[in-house]
VMD Tcl script that builds the backbone (N, CA, C; Angstrom):
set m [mol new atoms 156]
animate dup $m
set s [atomselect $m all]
$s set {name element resname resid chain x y z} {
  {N N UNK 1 A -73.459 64.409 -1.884}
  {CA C UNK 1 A -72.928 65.483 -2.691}
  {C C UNK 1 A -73.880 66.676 -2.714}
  {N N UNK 2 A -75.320 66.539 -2.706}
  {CA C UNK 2 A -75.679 67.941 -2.935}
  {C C UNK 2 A -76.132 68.456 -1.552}
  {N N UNK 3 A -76.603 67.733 -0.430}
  {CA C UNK 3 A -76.752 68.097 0.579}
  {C C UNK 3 A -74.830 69.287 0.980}
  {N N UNK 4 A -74.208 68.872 0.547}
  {CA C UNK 4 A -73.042 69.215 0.703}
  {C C UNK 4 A -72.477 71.012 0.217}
  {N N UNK 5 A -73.179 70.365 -1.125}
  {CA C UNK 5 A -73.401 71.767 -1.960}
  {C C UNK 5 A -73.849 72.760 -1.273}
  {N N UNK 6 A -75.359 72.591 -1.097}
  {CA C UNK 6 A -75.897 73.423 -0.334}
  {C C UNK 6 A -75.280 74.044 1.374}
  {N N UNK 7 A -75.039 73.410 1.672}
  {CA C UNK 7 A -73.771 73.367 2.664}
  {C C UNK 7 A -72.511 74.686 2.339}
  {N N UNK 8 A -71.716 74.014 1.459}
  {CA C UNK 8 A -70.566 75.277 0.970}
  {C C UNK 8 A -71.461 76.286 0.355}
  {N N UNK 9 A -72.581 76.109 -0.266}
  {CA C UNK 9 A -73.045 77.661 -0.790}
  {C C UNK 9 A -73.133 78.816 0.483}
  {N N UNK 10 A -74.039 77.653 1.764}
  {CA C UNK 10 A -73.987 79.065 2.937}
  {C C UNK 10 A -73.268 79.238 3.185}
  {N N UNK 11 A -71.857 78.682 3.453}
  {CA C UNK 11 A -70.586 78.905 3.854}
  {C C UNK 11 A -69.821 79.935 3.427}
  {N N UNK 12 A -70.284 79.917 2.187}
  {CA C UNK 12 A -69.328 81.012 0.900}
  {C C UNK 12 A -70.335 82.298 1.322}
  {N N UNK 13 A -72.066 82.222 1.156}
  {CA C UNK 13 A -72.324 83.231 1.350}
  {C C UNK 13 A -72.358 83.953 3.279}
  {N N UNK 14 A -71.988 83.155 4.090}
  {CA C UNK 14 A -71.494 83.662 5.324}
  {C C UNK 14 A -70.633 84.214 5.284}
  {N N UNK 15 A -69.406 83.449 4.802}
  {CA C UNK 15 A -68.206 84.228 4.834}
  {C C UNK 15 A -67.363 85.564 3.993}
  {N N UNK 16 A -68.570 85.495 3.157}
  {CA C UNK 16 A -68.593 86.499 1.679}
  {C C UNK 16 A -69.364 87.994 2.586}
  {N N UNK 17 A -70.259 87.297 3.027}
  {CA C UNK 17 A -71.336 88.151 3.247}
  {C C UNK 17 A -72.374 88.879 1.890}
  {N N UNK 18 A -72.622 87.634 0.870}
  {CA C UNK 18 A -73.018 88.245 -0.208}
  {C C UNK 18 A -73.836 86.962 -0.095}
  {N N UNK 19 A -74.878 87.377 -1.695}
  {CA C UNK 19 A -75.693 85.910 -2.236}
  {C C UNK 19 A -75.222 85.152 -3.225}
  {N N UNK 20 A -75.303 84.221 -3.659}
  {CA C UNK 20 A -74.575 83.700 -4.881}
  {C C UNK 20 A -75.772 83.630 -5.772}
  {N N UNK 21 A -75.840 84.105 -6.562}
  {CA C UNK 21 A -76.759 84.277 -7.728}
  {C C UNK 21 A -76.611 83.236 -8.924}
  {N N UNK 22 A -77.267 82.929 -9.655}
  {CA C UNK 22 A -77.387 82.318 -11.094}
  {C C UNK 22 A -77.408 82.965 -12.373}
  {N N UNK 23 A -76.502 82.511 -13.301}
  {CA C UNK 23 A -76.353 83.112 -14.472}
  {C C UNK 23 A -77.424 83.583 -15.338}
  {N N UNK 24 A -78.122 82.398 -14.932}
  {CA C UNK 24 A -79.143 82.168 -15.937}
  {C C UNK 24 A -80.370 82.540 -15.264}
  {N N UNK 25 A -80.888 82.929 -14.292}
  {CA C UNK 25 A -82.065 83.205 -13.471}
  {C C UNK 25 A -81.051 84.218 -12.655}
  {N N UNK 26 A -80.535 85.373 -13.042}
  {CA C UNK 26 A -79.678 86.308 -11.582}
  {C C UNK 26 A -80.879 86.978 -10.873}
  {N N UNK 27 A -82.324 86.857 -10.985}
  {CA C UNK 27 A -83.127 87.592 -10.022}
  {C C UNK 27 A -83.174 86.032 -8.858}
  {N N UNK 28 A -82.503 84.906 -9.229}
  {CA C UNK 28 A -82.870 83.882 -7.760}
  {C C UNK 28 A -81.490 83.736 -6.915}
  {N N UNK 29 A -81.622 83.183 -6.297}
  {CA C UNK 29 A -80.404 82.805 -4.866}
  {C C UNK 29 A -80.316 81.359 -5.103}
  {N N UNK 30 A -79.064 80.651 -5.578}
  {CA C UNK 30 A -78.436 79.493 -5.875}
  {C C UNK 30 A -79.445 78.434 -4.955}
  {N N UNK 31 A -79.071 78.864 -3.932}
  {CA C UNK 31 A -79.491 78.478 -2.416}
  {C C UNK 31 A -81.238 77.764 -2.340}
  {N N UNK 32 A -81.750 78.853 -3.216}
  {CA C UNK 32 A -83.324 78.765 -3.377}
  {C C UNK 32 A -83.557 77.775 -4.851}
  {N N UNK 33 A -82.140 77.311 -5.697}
  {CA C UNK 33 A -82.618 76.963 -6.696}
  {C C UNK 33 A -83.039 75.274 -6.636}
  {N N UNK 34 A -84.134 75.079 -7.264}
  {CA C UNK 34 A -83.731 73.104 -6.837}
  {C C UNK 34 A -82.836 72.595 -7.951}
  {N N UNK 35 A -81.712 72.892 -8.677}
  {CA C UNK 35 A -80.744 72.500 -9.260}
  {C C UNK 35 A -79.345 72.589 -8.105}
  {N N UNK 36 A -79.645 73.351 -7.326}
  {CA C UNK 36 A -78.600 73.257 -6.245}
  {C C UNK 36 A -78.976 71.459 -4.956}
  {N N UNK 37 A -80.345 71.835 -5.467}
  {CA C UNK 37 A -80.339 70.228 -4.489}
  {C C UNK 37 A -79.149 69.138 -4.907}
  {N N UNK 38 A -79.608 69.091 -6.368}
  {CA C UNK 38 A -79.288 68.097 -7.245}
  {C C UNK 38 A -77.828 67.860 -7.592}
  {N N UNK 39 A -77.220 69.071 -7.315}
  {CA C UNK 39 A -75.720 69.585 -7.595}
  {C C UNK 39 A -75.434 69.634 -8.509}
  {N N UNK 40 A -75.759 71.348 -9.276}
  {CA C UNK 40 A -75.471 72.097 -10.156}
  {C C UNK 40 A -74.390 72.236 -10.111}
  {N N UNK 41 A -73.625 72.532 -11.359}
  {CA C UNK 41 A -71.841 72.827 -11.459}
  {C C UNK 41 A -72.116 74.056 -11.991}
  {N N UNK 42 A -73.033 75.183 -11.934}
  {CA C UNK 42 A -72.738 76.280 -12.014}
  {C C UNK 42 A -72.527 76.935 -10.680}
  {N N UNK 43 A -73.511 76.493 -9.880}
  {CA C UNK 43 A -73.587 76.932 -8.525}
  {C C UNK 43 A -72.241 76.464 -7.839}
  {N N UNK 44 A -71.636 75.579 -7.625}
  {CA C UNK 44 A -70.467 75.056 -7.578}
  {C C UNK 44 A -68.987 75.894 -7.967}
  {N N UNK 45 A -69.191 75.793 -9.492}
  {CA C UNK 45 A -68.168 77.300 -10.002}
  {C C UNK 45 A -68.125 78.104 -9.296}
  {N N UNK 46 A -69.069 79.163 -8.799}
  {CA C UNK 46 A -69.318 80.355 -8.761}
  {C C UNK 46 A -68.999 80.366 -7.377}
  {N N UNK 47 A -69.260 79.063 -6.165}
  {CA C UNK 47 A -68.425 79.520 -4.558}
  {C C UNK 47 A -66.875 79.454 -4.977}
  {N N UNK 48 A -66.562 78.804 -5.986}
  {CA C UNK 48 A -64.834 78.239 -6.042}
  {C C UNK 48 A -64.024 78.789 -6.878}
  {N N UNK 49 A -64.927 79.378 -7.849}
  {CA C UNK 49 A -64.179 80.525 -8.730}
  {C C UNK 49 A -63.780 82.031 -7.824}
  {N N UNK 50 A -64.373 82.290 -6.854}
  {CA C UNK 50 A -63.831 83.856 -6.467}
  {C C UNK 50 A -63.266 83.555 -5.196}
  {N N UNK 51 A -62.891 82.033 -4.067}
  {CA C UNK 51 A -62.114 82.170 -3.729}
  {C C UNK 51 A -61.067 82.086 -3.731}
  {N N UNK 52 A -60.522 81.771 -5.104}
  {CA C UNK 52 A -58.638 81.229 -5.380}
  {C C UNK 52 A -58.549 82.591 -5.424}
}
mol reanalyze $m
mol bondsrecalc $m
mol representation Tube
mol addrep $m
């Protein structure tokens, strides 16, 4: 699961062509966070909330 995460985050930010940022830290990159290792459900939200 989080190897996975990290996975769809570059995906979203390839295909976005943007960074996915954190609510709570917006000066870091999801990507760079180690809660994204672990599989954060904010980081998660935030690829799946802006593509529906």
């Amino acid at each position: 699961m989080a190897g996975s995460l990290r996975a769809e985050i570059r995906s979203y930010e390839a295909e976005n062509k943007t960074k996915v940022k954190g609510p709570i830290w917006p000066h870091m990159r999801c990507i760079c966070c180690p809660m994204s290792f672990l599989g954060c459900s904010r980081a998660k939200k935030s690829t799946t909330a802006e593509k529906q």
